[in-house]
C-alpha positions in Angstrom: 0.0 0.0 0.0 1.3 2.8 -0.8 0.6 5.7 2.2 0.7 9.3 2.4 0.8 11.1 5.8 0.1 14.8 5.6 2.2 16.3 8.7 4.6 14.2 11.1 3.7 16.2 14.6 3.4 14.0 17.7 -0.2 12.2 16.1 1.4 11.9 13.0 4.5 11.2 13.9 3.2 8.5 16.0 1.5 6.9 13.4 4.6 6.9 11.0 6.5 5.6 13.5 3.8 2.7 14.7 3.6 1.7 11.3 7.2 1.3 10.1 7.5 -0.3 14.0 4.9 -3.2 12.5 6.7 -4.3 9.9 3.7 -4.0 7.4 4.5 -3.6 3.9 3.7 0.1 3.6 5.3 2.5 1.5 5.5 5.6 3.5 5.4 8.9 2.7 5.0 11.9 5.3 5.5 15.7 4.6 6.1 18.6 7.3 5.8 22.5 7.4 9.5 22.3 8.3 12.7 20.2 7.3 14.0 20.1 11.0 10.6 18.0 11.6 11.4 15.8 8.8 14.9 15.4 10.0 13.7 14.1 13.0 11.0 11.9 11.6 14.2 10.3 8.8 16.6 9.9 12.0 14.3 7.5 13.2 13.0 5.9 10.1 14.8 5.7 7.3 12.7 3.9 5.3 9.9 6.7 5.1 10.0 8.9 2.1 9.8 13.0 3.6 9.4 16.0 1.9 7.4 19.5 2.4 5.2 19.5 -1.1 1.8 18.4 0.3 0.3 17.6 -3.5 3.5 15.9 -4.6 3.1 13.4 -2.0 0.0 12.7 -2.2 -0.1 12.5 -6.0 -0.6 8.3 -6.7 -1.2 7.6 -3.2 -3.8 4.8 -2.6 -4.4 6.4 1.0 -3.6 10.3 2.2 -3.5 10.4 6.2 -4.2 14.2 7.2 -2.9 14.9 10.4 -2.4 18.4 10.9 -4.1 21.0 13.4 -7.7 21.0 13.0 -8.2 24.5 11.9 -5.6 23.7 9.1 -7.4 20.7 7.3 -9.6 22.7 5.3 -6.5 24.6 3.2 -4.4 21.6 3.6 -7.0 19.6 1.5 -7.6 22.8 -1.0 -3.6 23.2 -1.4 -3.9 19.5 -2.7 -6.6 19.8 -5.2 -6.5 16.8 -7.7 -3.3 15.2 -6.4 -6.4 13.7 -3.9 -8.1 12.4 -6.9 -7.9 8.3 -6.5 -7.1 8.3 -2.9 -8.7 7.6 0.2 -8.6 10.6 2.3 -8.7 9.8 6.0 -8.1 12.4 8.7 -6.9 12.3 12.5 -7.6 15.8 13.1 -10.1 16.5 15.9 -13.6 17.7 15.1 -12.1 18.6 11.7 -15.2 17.6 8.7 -14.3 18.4 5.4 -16.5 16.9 2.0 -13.3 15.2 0.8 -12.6 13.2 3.6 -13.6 9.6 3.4 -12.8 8.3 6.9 -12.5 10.5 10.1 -10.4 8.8 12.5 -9.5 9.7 16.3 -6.2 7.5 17.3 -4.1 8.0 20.5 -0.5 8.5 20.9 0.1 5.4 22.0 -0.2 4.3 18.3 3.5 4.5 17.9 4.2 1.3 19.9 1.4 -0.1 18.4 -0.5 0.5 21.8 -3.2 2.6 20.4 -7.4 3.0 20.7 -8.3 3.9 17.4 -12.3 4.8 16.5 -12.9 4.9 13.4 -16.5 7.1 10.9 -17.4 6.4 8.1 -17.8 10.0 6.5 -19.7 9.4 3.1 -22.1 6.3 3.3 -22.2 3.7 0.4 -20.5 0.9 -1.1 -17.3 2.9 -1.8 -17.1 4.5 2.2 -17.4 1.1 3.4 -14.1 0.0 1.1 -12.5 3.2 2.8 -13.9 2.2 6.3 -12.2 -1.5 5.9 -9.0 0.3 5.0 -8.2 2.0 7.8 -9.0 -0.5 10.2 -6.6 -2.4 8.9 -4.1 0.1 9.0 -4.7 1.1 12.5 -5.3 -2.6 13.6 -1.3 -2.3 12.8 -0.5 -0.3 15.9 -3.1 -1.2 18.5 -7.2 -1.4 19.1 -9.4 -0.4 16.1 -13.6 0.0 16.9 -15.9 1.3 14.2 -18.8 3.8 15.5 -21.3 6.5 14.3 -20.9 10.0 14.9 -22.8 10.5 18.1 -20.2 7.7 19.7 -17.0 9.7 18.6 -16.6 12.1 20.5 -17.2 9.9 23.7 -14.5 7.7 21.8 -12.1 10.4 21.6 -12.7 11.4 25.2 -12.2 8.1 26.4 -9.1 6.9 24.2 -7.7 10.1 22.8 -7.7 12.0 25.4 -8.0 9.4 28.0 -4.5 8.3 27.8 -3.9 11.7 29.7 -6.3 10.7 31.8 -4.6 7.3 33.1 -1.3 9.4 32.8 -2.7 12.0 35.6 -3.8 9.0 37.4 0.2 6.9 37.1 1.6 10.5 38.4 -0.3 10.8 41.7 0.1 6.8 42.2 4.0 7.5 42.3 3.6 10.8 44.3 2.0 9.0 47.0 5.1 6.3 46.3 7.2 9.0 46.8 5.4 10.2 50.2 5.5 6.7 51.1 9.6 6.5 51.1 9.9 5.7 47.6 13.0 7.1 45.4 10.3 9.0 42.4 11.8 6.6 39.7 11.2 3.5 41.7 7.7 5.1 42.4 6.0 5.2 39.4 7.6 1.8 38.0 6.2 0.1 40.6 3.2 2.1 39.7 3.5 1.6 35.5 3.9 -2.3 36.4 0.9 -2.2 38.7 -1.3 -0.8 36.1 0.4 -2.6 33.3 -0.3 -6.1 35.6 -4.1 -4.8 36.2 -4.6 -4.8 32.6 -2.9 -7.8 31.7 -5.4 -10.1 34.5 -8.3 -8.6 33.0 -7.8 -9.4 29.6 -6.5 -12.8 30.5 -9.7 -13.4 33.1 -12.3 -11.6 31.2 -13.3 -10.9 34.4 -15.5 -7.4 35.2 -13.0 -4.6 37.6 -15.1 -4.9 40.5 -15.1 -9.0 40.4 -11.1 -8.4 40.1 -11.2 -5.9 43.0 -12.9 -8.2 45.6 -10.3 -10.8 44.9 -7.9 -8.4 46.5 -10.1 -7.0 48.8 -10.4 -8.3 52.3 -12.9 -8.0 54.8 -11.1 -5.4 57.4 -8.4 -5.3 55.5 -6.0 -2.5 54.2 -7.3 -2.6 50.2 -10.7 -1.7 51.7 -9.9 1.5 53.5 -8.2 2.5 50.6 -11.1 1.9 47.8 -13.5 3.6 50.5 -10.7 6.6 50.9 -11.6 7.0 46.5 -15.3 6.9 46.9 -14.8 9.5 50.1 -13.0 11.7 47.4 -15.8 11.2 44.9 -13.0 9.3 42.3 -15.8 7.5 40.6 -18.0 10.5 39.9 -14.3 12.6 38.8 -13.6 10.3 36.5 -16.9 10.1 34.8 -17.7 14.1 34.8 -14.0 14.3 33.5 -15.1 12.0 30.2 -18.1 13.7 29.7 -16.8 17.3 30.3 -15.7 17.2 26.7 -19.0 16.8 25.7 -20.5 19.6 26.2 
């Protein structure tokens, strides 16, 4: 396939990097406003085509890739004009809509160790969208999670994956605070609290079980686990979480 990314900032540069990281057979090519960023992106892989002409790059390309800043997509996709003609046009910007996009797509940094959450619109409707849809969920199968969902589910996608991973990042840095607090050196801290997550994860996929069915087999009766959980619930961590998910809603 031969692939076209349209800006190499941190989402696109993820997904450049998550890709070549898979091995697929993918032939790359990724433009930036600026040669420094391109540097960057060649320094680490060397197999991706670069350079700064948006239409050039795109001209031939079975699939463009348009990850710039939102407010940019629009003139980014003009600037291209029938170099597009041919492709499938998918874009990672936020909230961006444009009528030549085929597939909007809301990936998460994590993509570039083929970690992501990827969800994944069809744009257009038809025969043709769904050929588009199936493309890019195999491409972003390559570097983690891929679900398909309507419009109204997007945004709560985004909030929960895209920006989410923030989310669980605020969460990892007050684990090792309290580490820290505890007696822990801060590097020590938040490994031991990367590898608790990281472990928490791993027995729920394995078990299939449900978190609370996971939490009472650590939890017991009188014991320390349980003053802790009721410490969250004292603090209102359930309801923080959720009005933090939906806050981008509204």
């Amino acid at each position: 396939m031969k692939l076209t990314v349209i800006g190499a900032g941190n989402m696109g540069g993820a997904l450049v990097r998550g890709w070549v990281r898979s091995g697929a057979d993918l032939d790359i090519t990724v433009t930036a406003k600026t040669n420094k960023t391109l540097e960057v992106l060649s320094a680490d892989c060397p197999s991706v085509k670069v350079m700064q002409d948006n239409a050039e790059a795109a001209r031939g390309a079975d699939v463009v890739v348009v990850a710039v800043k939102p407010w940019l997509v629009d003139n980014v996709i003009e600037g291209m004009g029938g170099a597009l003609d041919g492709c499938k046009v998918i874009s990672v910007a936020a909230n961006a809509r444009n009528p030549r996009i085929d597939v909007y797509a809301m990936p998460n940094i994590a993509a570039e160790f083929g970690q992501g959450m990827t969800f994944v619109e069809d744009m257009q409707g038809g025969e043709a969208a769904g050929t588009c849809v199936e493309t890019a969920r195999e491409l972003f199968s390559l570097v983690g999670g891929v679900q398909v969902v309507d419009r109204a589910h997007m945004s709560a996608g985004m909030m929960m994956a895209g920006c989410g991973i923030a989310y669980v990042m605020r969460f990892l840095r007050a684990m090792s605070e309290g580490g820290v607090e505890m007696g822990f050196y801060p590097k020590d801290a938040q490994s031991i609290a990367m590898q608790t997550m990281r472990g928490a994860v791993t027995l729920l996929e394995q078990t299939g079980l449900h978190p609370e069915a996971a939490i009472d087999k650590v939890t017991t009766p009188g014991g320390v686990t349980i003053k802790g959980l009721n410490e969250l619930d004292h603090a209102g961590f359930n309801s923080a979480v959720i009005r933090c998910l939906k806050a981008g809603l509204k």
